[in-house]
C-alpha distance (Angstrom), angle and dihedral (degrees) to the residues before:
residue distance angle dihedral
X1 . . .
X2 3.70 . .
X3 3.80 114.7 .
X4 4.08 123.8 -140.5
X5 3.11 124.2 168.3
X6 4.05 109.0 -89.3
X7 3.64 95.1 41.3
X8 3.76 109.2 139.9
X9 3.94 93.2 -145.6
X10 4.12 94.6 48.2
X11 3.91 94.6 44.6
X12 3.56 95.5 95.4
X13 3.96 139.7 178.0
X14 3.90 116.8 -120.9
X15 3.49 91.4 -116.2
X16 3.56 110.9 62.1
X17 3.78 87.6 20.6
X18 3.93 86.4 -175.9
X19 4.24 108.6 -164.9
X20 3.73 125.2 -84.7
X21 3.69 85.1 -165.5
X22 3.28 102.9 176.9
X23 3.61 97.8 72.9
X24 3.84 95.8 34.9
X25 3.93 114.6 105.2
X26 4.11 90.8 -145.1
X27 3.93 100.7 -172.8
X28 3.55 119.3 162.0
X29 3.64 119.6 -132.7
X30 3.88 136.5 -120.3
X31 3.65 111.9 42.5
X32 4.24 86.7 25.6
X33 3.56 96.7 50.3
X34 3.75 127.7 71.7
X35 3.58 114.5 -135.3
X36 4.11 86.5 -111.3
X37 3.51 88.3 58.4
X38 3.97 127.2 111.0
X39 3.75 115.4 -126.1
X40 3.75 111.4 -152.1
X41 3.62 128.3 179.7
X42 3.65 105.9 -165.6
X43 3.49 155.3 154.5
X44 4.18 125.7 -96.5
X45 3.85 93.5 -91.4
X46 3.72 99.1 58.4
X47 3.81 90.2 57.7
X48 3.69 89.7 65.8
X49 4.48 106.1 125.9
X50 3.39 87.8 -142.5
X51 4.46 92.1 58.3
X52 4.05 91.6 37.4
X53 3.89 103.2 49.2
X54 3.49 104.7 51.4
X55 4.07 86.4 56.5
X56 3.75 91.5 39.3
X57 3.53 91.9 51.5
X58 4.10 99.0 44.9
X59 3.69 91.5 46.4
X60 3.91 107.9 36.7
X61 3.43 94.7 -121.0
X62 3.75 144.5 120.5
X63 3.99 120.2 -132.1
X64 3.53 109.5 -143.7
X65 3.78 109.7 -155.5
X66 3.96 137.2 -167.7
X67 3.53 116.9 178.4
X68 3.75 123.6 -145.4
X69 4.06 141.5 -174.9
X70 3.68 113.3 -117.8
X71 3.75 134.1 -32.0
X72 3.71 96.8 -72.2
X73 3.91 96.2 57.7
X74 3.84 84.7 38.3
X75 3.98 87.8 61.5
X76 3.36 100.4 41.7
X77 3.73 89.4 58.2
X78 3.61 91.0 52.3
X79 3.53 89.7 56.4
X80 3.93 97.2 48.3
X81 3.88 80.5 58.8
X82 3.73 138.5 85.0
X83 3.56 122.5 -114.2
X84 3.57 106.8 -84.4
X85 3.71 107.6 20.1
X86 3.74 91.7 106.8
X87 4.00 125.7 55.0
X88 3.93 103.9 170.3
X89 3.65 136.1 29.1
X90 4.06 134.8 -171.9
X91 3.51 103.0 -138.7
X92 4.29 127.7 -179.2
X93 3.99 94.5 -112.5
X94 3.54 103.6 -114.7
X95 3.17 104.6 54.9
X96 3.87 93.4 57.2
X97 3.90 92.1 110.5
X98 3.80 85.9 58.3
X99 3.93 83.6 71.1
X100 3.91 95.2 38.8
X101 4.05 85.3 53.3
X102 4.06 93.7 58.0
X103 3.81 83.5 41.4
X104 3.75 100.2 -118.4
X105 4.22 107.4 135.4
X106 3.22 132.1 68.1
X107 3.66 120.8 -145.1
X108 3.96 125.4 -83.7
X109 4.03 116.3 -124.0
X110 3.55 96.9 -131.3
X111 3.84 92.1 -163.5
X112 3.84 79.9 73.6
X113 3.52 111.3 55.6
X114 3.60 138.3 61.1
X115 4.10 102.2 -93.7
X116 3.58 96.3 145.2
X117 3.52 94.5 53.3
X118 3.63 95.9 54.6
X119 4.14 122.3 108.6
X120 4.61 89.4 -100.8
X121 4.15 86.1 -124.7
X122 3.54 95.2 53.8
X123 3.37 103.4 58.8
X124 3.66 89.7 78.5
X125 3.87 88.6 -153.3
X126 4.47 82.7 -179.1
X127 3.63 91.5 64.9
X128 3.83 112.0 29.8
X129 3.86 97.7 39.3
X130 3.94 109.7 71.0
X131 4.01 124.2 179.5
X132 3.82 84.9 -18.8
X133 3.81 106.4 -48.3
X134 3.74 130.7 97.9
X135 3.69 113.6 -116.9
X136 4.11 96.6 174.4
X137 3.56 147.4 13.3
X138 3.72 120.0 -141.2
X139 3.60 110.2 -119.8
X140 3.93 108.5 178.6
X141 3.76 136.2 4.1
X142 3.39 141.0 163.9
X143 4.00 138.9 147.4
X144 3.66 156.3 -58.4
X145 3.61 104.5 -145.1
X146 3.40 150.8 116.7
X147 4.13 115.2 -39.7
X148 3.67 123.6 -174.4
X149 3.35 159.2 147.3
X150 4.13 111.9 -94.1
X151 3.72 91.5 -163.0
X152 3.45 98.1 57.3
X153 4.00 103.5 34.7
X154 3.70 124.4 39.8
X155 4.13 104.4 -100.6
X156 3.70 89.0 -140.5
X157 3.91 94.1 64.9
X158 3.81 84.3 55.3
X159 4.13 87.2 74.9
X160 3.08 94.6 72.8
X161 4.41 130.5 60.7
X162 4.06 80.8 -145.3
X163 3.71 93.4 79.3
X164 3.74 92.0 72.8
X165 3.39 103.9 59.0
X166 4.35 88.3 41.8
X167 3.73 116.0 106.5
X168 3.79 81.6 -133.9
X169 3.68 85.5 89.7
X170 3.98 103.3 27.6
X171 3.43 115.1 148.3
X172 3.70 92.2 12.3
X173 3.94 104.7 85.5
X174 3.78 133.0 78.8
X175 3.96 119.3 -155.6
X176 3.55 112.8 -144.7
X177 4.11 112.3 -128.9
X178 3.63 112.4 -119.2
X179 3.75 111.4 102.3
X180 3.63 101.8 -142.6
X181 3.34 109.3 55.7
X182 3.66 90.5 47.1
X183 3.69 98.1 47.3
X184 3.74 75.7 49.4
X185 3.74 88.7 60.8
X186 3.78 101.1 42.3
X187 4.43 89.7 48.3
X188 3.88 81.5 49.6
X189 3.84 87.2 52.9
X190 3.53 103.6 46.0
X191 4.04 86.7 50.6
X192 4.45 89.9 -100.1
X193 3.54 116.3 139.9
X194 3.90 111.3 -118.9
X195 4.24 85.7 -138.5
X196 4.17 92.9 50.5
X197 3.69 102.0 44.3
X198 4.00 114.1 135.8
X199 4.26 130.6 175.7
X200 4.02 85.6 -96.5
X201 3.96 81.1 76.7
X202 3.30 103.7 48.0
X203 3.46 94.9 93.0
X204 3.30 96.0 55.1
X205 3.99 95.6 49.7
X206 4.05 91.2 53.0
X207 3.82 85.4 53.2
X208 3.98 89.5 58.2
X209 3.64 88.3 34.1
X210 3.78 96.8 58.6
X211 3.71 87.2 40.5
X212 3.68 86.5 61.7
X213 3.59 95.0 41.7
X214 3.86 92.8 53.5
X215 4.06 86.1 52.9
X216 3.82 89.7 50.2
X217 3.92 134.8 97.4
X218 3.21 93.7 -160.0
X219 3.52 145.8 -13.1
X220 3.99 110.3 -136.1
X221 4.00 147.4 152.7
X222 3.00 123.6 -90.6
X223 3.63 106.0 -81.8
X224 3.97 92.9 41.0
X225 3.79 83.7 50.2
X226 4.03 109.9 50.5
X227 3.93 82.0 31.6
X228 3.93 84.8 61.4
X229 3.95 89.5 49.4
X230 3.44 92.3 42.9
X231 3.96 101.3 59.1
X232 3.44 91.9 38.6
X233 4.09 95.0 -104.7
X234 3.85 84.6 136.5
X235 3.69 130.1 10.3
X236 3.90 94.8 -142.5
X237 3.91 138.0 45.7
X238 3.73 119.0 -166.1
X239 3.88 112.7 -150.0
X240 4.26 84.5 28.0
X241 3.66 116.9 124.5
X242 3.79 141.4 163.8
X243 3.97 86.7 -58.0
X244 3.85 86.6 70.5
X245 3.60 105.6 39.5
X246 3.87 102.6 30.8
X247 3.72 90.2 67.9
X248 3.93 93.3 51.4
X249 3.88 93.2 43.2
X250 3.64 96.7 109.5
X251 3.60 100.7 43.8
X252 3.88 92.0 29.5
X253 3.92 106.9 35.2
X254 3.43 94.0 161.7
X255 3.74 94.1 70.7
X256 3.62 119.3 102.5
X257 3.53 144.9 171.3
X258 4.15 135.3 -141.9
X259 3.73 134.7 -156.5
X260 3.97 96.2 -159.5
X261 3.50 131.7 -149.2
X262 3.90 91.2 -93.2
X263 4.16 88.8 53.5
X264 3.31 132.3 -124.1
X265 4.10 138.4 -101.0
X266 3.83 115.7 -86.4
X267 3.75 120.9 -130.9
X268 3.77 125.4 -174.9
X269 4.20 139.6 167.7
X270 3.61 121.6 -151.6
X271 4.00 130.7 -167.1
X272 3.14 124.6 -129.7
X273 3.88 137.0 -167.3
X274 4.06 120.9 -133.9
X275 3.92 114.8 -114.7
X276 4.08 86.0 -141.8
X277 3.72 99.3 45.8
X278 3.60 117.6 137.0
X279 3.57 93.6 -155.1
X280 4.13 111.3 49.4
X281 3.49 91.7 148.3
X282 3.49 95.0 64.0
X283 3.49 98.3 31.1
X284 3.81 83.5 53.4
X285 3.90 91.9 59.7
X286 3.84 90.7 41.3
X287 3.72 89.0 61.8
X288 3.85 93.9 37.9
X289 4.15 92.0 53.1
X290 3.94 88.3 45.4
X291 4.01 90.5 58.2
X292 3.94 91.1 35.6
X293 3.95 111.2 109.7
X294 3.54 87.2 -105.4
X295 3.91 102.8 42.8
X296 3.59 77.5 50.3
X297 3.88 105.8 56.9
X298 4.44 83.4 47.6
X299 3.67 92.2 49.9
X300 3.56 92.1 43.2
X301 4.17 95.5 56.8
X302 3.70 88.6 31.3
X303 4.13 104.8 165.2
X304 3.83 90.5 -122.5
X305 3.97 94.4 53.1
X306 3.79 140.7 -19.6
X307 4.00 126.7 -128.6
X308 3.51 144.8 164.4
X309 4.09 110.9 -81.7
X310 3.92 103.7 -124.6
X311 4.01 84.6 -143.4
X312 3.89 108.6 87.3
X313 3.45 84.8 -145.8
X314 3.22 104.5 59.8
X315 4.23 118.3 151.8
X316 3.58 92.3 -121.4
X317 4.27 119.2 142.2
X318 3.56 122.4 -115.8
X319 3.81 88.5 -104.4
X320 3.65 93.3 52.9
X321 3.48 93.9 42.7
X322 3.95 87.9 55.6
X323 3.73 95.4 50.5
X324 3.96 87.2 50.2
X325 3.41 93.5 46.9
X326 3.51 95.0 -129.1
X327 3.83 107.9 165.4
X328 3.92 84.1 50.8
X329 3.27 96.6 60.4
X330 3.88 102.5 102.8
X331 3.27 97.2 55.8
X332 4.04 88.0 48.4
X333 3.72 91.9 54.2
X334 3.26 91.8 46.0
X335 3.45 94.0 63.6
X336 3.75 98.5 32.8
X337 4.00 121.2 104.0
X338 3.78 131.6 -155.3
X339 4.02 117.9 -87.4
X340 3.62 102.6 -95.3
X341 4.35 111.6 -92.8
X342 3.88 106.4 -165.4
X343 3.53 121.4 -175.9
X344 3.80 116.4 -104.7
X345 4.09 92.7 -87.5
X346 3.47 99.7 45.0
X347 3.96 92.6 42.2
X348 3.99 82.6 56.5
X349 3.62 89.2 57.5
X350 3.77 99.8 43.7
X351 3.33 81.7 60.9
X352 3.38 109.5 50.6
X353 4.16 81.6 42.3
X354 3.90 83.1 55.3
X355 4.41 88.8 51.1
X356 3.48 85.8 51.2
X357 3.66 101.6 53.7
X358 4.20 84.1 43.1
X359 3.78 92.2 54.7
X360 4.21 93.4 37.4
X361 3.88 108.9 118.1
């Protein structure tokens, strides 16, 4: 399948980051790889020509890149590795101390990189600092929210979480399937915090869960879902987000997103730099170009997906900066909580609460 930016099946969320192959360079490392090479493991959007080429081309260099789906599979390639075959990873933000644990990053000279340019709640300073060094820099972010079509549902409903569970809009909604950021969604809605949520309110979030569910067409991954919003199938998608309906803008302008009054759930991906690379230098610069204004702007409208830059001075145009959203984002952020991060036990439950709601009739 050949990917362009606006395809319904390549715009993808950052975490299921499912493959847009066909524009992926997937080389293996080792005997492939010259020892000048950079190593990346990386999500879809950082496989984009048009982000590689002008960094390839600047520095000499080829960027060797293997995508992968989720932190998990990203880690278990790492450890399938040898030390030193990889020099840069994507990784979703918070789980950057899972990588510091197994001893795998090096620390990030701050005097190097952009902080200061960086949106304040983005740089996720709880999650990419640990014992007082700074293992990643946040790269992108953006929401799970509300997306929908503003020709077919009245944009002011979209303010609030409430319309999803109205029978204004039964029949008419998708639910995107990933439990957190919908249980996100439904703690936001019933006035939780996403960072304070304990087993005494699980019964309250399957209540607002099955509400949603009843309100649904279907509940679906995330191609199935933004494909459903897309074609018109359904004229909202809860868990959808700028990353679904950025991408489609100019061949869908009437898709839209909404951070309600309630707020929405906060997603972000970090790089981080290999503690046995055995090219820093370069994977230094890599990581430097990508949070440039200009690395920024490519990463941002990446083919695969669009996001909001974490750099505030990002190179984007005034038309991509008004499908982003960009000179809202203050008032997003400030409004935004952290993806949910239950503790083993209770992430057990949430997901046997999420089966449930999937298997409700």
């Amino acid at each position: 399948m050949s990917v362009k930016s606006g395809n319904p099946l390549c715009i993808l969320k950052r975490h299921l980051h499912a493959a847009c192959a066909a524009t992926a360079l997937l080389l293996g490392v080792g005997s492939l790889a010259q020892a000048a090479d950079l190593n990346a493991l990386i999500w879809c959007d950082h496989s984009d020509p048009a982000l590689l080429q002008p960094f390839e081309a600047a520095n000499n260099v080829k960027v060797n890149v293997k995508e992968f789906e989720g932190t998990g599979a990203g880690l278990a390639i790492v450890e399938q590795s040898q030390p030193g075959d990889w020099d840069v990873m994507v990784i979703d933000s918070i789980d950057v101390p899972r990588g510091v644990e197994k001893g795998l990053f090096e620390p990030l000279p701050e005097d190097k990189l952009p902080f200061a340019d960086l949106f304040p709640q983005v740089k996720m300073d709880g999650s990419t600092v640990v014992g007082g060094k700074r293992y990643g820099i946040t790269e992108k972010f953006g929401y799970n929210t509300i997306g929908f079509n503003k020709t077919k549902v009245d944009p002011a409903d979209m303010q609030s979480l409430a319309s999803l569970t109205s029978d204004k809009y039964k029949g008419k909604v998708a639910i995107y399937d990933y439990y957190l950021p919908v249980i996100g969604m439904a703690a936001l809605a019933i006035g939780k915090k996403t960072a304070e949520l304990t087993e005494a309110d699980l019964p309250a979030l399957k209540e607002e869960l099955l509400k949603m569910k009843a309100n649904a067409k279907l509940v679906g991954e995330v191609t199935a879902s933004q494909t459903a919003l897309a074609t018109g199938e359904v004229d909202i998608l809860v868990g959808g987000g700028e990353w679904v309906t950025a991408g489609l803008a100019k061949e869908n302008p009437a898709l839209d997103f909404s951070i309600p009054k309630e707020g929405a759930v906060l997603w972000s991906q970090s790089l981080a730099m290999f503690k046995d690379s055995k090219n820093k230098d370069m994977a230094l610069k890599f990581i430097q170009y990508i949070m440039s204004p200009e690395g920024q702007a490519r990463l941002a409208t990446s083919s695969c997906y669009w996001g909001m830059p974490a750099n505030t001075k990002a190179a984007l145009t005034d038309d991509q900066k008004k499908v982003l959203r960009f000179d809202e984002q203050p008032g997003f952020l400030a409004r935004a909580q952290a993806y949910p991060a239950p503790n083993a036990d209770l992430d057990k439950k949430m997901q046997d609460m999420w089966t449930e709601m999937l298997q409700a009739k």
